[in-house]
N, C-alpha and C positions, 0 to 999 in steps of 0.2 A: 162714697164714690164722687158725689158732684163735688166737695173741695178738694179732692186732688185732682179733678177734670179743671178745675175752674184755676188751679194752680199751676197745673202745665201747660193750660192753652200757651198762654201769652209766652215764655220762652219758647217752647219748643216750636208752634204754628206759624208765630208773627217775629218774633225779636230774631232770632239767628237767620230767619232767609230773609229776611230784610237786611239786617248789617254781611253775611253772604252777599247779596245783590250788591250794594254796592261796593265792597271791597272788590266784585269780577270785573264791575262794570264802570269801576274806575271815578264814581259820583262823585263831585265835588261838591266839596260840604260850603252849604251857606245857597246853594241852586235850587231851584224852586223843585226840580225831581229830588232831593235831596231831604227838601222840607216840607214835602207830600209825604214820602218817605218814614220821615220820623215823626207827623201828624197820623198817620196810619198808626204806628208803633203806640201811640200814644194813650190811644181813641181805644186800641186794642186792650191795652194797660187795666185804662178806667173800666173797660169793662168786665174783664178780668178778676179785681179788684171787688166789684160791685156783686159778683155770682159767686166768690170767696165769702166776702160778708152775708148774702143770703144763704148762705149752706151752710156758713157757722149757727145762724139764727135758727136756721132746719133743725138743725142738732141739738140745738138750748131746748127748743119746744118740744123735740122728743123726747129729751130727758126731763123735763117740768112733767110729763102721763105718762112715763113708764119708768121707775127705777130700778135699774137695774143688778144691785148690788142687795136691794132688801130680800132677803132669803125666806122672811114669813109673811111676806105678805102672799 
């Protein structure tokens, strides 16, 4: 559950209603709301990114104490 949470945040939360926002609101690229904007998007990414890589980790270490495929043990 936390890498497909930690996977959809950032599109669906932060990346589409930010580029949303400004395709309504008309931002012109290279304007400081523009590159707040995509410093937001960014920031979001990294973090994103970094709750992906601990949820993979989550998963290594569960599978390192419990196997789950061994039938006799």
């Amino acid at each position: 559950m936390g890498l497909i949470g930690a996977a959809s945040f950032w599109p669906l939360t932060v990346y589409f209603p930010v580029e949303m926002y400004i395709a309504q609101r008309r931002v012109p690229r290279g304007s400081a709301r523009w590159l707040s904007l995509q410093a937001l998007s960014v920031g979001c990414l990294a973090v994103s990114v970094a709750a992906s890589a601990g949820s993979i980790a989550g998963v290594v270490d569960a599978f390192k104490a419990h196997n789950p495929f061994c039938w006799t043990c």
